[in-house]
C-alpha positions as CSV (number, residue, x, y, z in Angstrom):
1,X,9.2,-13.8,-12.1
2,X,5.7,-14.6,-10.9
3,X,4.0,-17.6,-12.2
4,X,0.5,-18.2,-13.4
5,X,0.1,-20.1,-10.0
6,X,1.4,-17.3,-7.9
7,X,-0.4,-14.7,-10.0
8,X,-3.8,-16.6,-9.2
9,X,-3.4,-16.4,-5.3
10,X,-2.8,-12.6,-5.4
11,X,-5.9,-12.0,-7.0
12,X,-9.0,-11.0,-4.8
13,X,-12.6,-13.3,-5.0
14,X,-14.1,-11.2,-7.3
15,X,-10.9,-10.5,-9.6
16,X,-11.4,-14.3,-9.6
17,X,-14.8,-14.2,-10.4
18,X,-14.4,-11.9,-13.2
19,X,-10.9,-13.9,-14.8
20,X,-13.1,-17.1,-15.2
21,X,-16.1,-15.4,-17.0
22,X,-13.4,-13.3,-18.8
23,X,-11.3,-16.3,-20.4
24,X,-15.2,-18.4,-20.6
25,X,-16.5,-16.1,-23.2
26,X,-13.1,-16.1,-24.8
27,X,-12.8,-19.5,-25.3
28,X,-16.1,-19.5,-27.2
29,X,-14.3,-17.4,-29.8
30,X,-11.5,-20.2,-29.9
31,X,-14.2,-22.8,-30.4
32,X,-15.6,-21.2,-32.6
33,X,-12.0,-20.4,-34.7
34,X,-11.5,-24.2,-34.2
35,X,-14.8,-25.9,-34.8
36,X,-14.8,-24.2,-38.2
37,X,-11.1,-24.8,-39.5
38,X,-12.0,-28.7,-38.6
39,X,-15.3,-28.3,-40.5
40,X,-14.3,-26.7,-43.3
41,X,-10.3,-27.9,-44.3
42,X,-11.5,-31.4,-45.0
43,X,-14.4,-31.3,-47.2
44,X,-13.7,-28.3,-49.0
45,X,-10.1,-28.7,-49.1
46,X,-7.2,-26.3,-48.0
47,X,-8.0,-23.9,-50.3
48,X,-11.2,-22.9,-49.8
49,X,-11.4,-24.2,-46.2
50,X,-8.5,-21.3,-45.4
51,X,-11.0,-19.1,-47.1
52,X,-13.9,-20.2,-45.0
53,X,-11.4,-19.9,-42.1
54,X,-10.4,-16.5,-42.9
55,X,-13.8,-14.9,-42.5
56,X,-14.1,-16.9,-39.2
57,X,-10.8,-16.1,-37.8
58,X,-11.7,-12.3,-38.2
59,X,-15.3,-12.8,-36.3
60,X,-13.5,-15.0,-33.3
61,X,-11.3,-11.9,-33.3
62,X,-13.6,-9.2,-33.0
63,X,-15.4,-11.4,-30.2
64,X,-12.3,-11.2,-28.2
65,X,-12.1,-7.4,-28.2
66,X,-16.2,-7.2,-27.8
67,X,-15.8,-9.5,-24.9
68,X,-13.1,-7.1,-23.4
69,X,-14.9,-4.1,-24.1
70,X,-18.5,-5.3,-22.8
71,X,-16.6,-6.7,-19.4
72,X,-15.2,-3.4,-18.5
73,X,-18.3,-1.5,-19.3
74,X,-19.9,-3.8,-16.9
75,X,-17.6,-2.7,-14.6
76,X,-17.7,0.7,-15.2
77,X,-14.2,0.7,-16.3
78,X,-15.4,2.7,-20.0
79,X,-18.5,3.4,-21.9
80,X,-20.6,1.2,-23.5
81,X,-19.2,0.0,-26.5
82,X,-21.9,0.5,-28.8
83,X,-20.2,0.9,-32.3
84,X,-18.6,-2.3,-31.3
85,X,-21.7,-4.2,-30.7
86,X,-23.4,-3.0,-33.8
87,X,-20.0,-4.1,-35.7
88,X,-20.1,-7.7,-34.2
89,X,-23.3,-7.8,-35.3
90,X,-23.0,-7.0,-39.1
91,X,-19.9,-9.1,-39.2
92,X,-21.9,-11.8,-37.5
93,X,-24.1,-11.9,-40.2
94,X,-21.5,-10.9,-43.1
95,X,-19.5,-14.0,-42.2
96,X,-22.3,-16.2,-42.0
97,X,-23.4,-15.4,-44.9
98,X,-20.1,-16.0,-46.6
99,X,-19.9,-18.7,-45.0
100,X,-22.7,-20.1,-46.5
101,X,-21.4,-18.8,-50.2
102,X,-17.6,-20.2,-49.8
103,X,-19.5,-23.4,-49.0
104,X,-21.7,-23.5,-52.0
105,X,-18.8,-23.7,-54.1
106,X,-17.0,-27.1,-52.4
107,X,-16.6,-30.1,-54.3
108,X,-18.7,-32.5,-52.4
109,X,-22.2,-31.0,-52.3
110,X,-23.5,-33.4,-49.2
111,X,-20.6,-33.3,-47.2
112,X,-20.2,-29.0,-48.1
113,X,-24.0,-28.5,-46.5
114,X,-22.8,-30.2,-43.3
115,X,-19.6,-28.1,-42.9
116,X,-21.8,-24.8,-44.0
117,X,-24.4,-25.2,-41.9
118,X,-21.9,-26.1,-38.5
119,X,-19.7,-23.2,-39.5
120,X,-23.1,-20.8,-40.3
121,X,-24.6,-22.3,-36.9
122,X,-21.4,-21.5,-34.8
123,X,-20.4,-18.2,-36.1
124,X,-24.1,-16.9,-35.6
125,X,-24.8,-18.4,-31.7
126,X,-21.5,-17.0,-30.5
127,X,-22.2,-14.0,-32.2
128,X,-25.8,-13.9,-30.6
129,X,-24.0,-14.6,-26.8
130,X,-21.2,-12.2,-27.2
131,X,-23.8,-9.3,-28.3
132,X,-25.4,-10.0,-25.3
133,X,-22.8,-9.1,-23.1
134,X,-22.9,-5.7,-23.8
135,X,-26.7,-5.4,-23.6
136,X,-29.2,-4.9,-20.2
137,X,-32.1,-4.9,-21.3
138,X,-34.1,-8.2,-21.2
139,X,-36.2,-6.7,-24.5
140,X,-33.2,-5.7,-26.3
141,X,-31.7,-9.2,-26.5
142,X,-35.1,-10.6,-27.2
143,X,-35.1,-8.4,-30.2
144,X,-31.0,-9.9,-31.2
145,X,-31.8,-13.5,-30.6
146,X,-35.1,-13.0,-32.9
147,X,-33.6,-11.1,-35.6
148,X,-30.6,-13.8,-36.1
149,X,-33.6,-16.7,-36.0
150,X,-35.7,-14.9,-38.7
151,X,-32.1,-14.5,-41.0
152,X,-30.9,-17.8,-40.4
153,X,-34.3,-18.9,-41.7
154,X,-34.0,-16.5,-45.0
155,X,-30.8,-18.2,-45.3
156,X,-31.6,-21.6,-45.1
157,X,-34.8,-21.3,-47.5
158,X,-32.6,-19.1,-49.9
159,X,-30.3,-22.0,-50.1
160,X,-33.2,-24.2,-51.4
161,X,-34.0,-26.2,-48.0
162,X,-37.7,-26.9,-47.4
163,X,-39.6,-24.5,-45.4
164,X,-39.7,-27.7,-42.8
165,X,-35.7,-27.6,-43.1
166,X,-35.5,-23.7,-42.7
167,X,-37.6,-23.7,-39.4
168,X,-35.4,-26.4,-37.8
169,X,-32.3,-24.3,-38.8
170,X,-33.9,-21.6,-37.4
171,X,-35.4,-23.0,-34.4
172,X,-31.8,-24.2,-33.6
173,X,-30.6,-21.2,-33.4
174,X,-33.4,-19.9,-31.7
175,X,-32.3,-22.7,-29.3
176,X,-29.1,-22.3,-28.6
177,X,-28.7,-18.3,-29.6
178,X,-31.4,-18.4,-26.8
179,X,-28.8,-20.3,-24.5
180,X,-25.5,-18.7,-25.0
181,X,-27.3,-15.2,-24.7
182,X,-29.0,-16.4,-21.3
183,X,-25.7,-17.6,-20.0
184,X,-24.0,-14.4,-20.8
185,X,-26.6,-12.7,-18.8
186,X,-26.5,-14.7,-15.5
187,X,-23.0,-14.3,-15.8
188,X,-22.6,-10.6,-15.9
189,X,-25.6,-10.4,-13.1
190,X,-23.7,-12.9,-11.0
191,X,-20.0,-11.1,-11.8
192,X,-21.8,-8.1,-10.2
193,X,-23.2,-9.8,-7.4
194,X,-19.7,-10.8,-6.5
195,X,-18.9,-7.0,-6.7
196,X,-21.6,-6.1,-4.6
197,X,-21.2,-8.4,-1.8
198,X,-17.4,-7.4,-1.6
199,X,-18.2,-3.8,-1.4
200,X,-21.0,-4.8,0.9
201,X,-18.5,-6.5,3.3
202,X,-15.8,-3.6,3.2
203,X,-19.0,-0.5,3.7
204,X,-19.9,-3.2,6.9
205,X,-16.2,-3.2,8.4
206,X,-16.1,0.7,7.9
207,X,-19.5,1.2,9.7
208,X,-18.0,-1.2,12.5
209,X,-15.0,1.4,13.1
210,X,-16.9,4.4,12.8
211,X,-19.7,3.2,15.3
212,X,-16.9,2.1,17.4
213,X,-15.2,5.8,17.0
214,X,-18.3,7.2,17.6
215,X,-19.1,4.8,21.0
216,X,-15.7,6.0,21.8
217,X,-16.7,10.3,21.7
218,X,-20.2,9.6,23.5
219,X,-17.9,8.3,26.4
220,X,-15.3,10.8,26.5
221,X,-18.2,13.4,25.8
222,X,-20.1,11.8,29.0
223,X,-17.2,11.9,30.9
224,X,-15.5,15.4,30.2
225,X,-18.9,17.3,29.0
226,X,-19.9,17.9,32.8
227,X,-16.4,18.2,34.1
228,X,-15.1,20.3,31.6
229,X,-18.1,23.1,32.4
230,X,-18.2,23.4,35.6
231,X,-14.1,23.8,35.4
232,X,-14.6,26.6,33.3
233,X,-17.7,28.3,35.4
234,X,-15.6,27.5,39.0
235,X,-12.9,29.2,37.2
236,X,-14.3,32.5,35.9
237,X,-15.6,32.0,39.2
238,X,-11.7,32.1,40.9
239,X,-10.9,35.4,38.2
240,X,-13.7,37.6,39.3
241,X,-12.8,37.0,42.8
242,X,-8.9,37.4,42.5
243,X,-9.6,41.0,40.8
244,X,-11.9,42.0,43.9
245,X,-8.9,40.1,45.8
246,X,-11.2,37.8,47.8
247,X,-9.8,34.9,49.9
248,X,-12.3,32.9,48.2
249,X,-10.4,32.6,44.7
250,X,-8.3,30.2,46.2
251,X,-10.7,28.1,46.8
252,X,-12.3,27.9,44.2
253,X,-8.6,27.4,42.1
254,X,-8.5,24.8,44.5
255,X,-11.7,23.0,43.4
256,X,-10.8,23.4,39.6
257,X,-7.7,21.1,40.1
258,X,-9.7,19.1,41.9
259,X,-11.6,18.3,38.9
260,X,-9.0,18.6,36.6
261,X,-7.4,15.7,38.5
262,X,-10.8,13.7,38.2
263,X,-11.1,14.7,35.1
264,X,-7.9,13.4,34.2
265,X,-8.4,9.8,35.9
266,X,-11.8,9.0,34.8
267,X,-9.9,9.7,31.2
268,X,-7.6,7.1,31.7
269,X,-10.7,4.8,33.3
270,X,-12.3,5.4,29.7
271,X,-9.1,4.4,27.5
272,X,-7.9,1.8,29.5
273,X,-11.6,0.1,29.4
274,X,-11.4,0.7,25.4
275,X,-7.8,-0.5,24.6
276,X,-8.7,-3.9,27.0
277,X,-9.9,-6.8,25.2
278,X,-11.4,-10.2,26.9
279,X,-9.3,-13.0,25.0
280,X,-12.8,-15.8,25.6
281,X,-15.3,-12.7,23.5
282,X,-12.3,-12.4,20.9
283,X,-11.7,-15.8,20.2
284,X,-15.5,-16.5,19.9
285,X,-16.0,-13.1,18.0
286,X,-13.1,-14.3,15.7
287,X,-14.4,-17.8,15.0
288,X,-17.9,-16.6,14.3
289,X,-16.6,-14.0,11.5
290,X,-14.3,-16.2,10.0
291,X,-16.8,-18.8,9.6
292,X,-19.9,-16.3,8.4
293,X,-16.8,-15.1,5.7
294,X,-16.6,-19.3,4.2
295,X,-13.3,-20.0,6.4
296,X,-13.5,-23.0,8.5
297,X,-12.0,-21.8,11.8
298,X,-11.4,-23.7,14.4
299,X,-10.3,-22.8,18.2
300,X,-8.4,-25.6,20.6
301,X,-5.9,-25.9,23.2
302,X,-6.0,-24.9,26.9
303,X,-8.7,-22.8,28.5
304,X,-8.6,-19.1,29.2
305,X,-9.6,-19.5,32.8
306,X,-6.7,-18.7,35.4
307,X,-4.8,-16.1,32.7
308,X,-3.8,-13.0,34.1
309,X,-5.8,-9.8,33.2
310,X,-3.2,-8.5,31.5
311,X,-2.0,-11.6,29.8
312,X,-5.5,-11.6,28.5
313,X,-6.0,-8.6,27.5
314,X,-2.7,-8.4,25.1
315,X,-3.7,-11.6,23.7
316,X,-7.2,-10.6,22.7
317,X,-5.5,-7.7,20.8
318,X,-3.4,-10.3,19.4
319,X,-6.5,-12.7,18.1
320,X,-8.9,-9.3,16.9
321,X,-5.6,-8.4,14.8
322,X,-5.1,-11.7,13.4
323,X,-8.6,-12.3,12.6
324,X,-9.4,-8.7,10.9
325,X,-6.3,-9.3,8.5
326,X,-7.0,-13.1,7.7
327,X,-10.4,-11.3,6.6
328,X,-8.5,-8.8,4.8
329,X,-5.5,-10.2,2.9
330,X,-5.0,-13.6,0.9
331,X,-7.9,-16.0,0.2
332,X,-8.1,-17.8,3.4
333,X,-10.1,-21.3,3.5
334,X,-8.5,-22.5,6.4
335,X,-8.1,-20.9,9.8
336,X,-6.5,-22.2,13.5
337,X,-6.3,-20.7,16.4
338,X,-4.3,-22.6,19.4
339,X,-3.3,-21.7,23.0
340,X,-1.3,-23.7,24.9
341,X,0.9,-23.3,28.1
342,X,4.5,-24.1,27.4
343,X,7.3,-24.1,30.7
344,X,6.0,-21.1,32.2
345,X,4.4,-19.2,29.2
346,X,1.5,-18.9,27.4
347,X,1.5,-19.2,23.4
348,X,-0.9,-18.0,21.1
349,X,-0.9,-19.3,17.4
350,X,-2.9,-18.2,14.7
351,X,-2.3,-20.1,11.5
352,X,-4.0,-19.4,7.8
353,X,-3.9,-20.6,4.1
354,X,-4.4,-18.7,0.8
355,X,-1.1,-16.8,1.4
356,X,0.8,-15.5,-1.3
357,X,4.2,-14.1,-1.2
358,X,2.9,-10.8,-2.7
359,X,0.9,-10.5,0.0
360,X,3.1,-11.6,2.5
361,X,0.6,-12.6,5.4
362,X,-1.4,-11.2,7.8
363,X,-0.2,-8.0,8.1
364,X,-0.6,-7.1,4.4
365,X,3.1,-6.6,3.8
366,X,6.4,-8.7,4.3
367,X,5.4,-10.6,7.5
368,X,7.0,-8.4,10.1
369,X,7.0,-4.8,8.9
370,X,3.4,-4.4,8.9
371,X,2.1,-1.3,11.1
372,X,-0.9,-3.9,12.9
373,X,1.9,-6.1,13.7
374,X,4.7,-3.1,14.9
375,X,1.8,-1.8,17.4
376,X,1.1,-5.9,18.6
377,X,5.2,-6.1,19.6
378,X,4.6,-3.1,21.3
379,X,1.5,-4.2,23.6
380,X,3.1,-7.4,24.2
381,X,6.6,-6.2,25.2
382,X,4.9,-4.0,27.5
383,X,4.5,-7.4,29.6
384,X,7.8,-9.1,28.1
385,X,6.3,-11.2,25.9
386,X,7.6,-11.5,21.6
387,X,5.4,-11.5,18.6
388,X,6.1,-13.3,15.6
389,X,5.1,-13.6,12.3
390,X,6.1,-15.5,9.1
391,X,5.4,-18.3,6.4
392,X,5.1,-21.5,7.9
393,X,5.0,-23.8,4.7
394,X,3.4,-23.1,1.3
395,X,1.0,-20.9,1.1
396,X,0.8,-20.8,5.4
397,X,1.2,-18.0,7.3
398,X,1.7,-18.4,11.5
399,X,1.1,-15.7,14.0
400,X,2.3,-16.9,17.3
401,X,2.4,-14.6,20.6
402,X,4.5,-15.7,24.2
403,X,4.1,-14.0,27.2
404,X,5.3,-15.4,30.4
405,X,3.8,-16.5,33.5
406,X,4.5,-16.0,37.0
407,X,6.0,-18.7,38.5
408,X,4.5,-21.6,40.8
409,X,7.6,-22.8,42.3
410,X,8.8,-19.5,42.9
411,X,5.1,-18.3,44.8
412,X,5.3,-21.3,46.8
413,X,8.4,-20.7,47.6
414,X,8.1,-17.2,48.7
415,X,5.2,-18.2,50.9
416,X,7.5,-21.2,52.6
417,X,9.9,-18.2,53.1
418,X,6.8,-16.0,54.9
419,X,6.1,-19.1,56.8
420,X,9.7,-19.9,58.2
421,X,9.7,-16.1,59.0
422,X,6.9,-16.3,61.6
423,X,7.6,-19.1,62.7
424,X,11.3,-17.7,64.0
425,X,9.9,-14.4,64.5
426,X,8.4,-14.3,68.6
């Protein structure tokens, strides 16, 4: 069974986002439940405080749903909860104004305008930022926070307070009506800006591949566009010449393999340039994505210099992998990328946080089954070297790569060899 902790980590940035501002604006309906039950029970006793509570237990309900409701229609999950807005509304000032009458009748007449007024005050200010939620235009909420100032000032002077009294009562919940409303705003603008750049970042890594696909068919199309017609003209060429049975048709036949053999090796020139990756570009290309995406990468160990070609073209493959799926699974802070040489072999290790078990690591599934990884095992035992992949502590996941290195001892060896040869040898 996954825990709260668990269920946290598995969640994207902006499910993040959206969770916080989610359970923010429900907790002011909790405050609000709370604040008036501690208000009310004491001066006006337990049974009219549970009647005072009643009222506001139904309003801190209704905020939850609107709250809900509102969210998704942000994200474009449902429609705009209209009816629902217009209901939190009435109920807003239905239960404010019962407030006010439930209060009237306490016991204690000082002590009953300080609980009415908090419990009037609160119901109506969440009310105002909740209603807000569900509301983009800048005028429209204008128009809310006003109307709940003008009828908390009706109420007010209704009760008896002084006109000087009613515009304070007013002008506080112009005040803060004014604040909870603005907050809700910046948070639904800022929820969405999270959206956006998320979005933003996956259109960008799209683009990348399909620029890269296309750079790929401009080559090929370079490559086999000129070939590839004059093959075909050399041999309608060789067909109209075999039917008048000229010598010449073999000739030309002869040419059109020719180019088909060409054809075939600057093909392989094109793919093998394509699939070869320099490990020094990758492991500064990785660094400076990773760090442009907030994870603090860092790169150590030995130097590239002396590496085979091969060796460091596998590896490459092995950092660009790692890298694009750090990027793409978890919530990564912490990135590290180390090469060392160990008793004849290279070793590769990429290392991140923010793993969670539902995610698994890197490769986006159960650590080894991944399809990124399946095709790095095959590069790599191309040149005997092993891939492997797996948690490496809570919430770690390690990536490490070995490929081995030709021998010293045994080239020095084979050159003592050459030498003794010649030396024997008249």
């Amino acid at each position: 069974m996954r825990g709260p902790g668990r269920w946290w980590r598995g969640q994207s940035k902006p499910e993040k986002v959206e969770t916080y501002t989610r359970w923010s604006f429900y907790s002011f309906a909790v405050i609000e439940f709370v604040t008036v039950g501690l208000t009310a029970m004491i001066p006006l006793g337990a049974g009219r405080g549970a009647a005072l509570l009643l009222p506001a237990g139904v309003h801190a309900a209704l905020s939850f749903v609107t709250v809900s409701r509102t969210l998704d229609w942000t994200r474009g999950r449902r429609p705009q909860p209209v009816g629902l807005l217009w209901s939190l509304a009435a109920v807003s000032a239905v239960v404010g104004v019962t407030v006010i009458g439930i209060a009237d009748r306490g016991p204690d007449r000082e002590r009953v305008d300080t609980a009415a007024g908090t419990a009037f005050g609160v119901v109506v200010i969440i009310g105002i930022g909740i209603i807000a939620l569900g509301i983009r235009e800048r005028k429209r909420v204008f128009a809310v926070v006003g109307a709940f100032t003008a009828g908390s000032w009706v109420v007010a002077f209704a009760r008896g307070a002084s006109a000087g009294e009613s515009l304070f009562a007013s002008v506080m919940v112009l005040f803060c009506g004014g604040l909870v409303a603005f907050t809700a705003i910046i948070s639904v603008w800022l929820l969405n800006i999270v959206y956006e750049l998320d979005e933003a970042r996956e259109t960008r890594t799209r683009l990348a591949v399909a620029e890269e696909r296309l750079r790929f068919g401009r080559d090929l199309h370079d490559v086999m566009g000129r070939n590839l017609a004059v093959i075909a003209l050399k041999s309608e060429l060789a067909v109209q010449l075999a039917q008048r049975d000229r010598p010449e048709a073999v000739a030309q036949m002869v040419e059109v393999q020719r180019l088909a053999q060409e054809s075939q090796r600057e093909v392989r020139e094109v793919v093998r340039g394509y699939r070869e990756a320099d490990l020094a570009s990758e492991l500064a290309g990785a660094q400076g994505v990773l760090t442009a995406a907030g994870i603090d990468c860092t790169v150590g160990g030995a130097t590239v210099g002396g590496l085979p070609v091969a060796v460091q073209s596998a590896l490459g493959w092995v950092v660009r992998e790692a890298a694009t799926n750090v990027l793409r699974h978890g919530d990564a802070r912490r990135c590290a990328v180390r090469l060392r040489m160990s008793e004849g072999r290279v070793v590769l290790s990429v290392e991140n946080d923010g793993v969670t078990e539902a995610v698994g690591g890197p490769s986006g599934s159960s650590g080894s089954s991944g399809s990124g990884l399946a095709g790095l095992r095959e590069r790599l035992a191309e040149i005997d070297g092993t891939l492997e992949a797996g948690p490496a502590g809570k919430g770690l996941f390690r990536l490490t790569a070995e490929i081995p290195l030709p021998s010293e001892p045994a080239r020095s060896e084979s050159v003592a060899v050459a030498r003794t040869v010649n030396e024997v040898m008249p």
